[in-house]
C-alpha positions in Angstrom: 116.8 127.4 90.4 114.6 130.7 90.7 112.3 128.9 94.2 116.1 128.0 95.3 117.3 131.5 94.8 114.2 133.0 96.3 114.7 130.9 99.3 111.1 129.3 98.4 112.4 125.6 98.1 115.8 123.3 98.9 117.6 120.6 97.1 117.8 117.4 99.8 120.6 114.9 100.0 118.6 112.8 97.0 118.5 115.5 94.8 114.9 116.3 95.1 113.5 119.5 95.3 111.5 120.3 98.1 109.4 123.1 99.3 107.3 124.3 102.6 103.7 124.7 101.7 103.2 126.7 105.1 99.0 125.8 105.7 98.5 124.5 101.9 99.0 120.7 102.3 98.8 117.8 99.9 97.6 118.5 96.5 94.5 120.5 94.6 92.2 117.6 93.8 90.4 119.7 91.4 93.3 121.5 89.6 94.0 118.5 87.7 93.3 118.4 83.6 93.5 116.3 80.7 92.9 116.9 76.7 89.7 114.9 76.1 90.3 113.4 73.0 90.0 110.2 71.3 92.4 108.4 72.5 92.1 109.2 76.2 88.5 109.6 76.3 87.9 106.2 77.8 91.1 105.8 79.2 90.3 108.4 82.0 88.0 108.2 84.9 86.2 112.1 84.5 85.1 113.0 88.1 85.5 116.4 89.5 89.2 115.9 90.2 90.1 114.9 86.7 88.5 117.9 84.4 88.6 118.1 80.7 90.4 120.7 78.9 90.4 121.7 75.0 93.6 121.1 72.9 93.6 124.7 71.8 93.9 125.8 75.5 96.5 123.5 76.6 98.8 124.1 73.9 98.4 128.0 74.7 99.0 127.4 78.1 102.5 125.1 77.0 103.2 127.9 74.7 102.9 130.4 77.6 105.0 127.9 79.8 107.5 127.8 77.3 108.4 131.2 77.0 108.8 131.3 80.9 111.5 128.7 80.9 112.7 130.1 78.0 112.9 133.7 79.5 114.5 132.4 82.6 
């Protein structure tokens, strides 16, 4: 609702959200993480696109998502 109210996205005639990029097309091949961890550690292919992260830092980084949504 904020992108809609800032005029920085529309909802189309299915619903989905959709926003103008302007010159930033497709997606950040290397802004992509996972928690390594036992159970995904051989589940995922670990090239440059798919980086580990540490537990500790995504869960401060949900925790600071969290309080976003929460404040807005």
């Amino acid at each position: 609702m904020i992108t809609i109210r800032r005029n920085e996205a529309n909802i189309v005639s299915t619903g989905a959200l959709t926003a103008e990029t302007g010159k930033h097309t497709g997606r950040s091949p290397r802004d992509k993480f996972f928690v390594r961890e036992p159970t995904s550690q051989d589940a995922i292919w670990w090239h440059p696109g798919n980086q580990p992260i540490a537990s500790a830092k995504f869960d401060q980084l949900l925790a600071r998502m969290e309080e976003f949504c929460d404040a807005h």
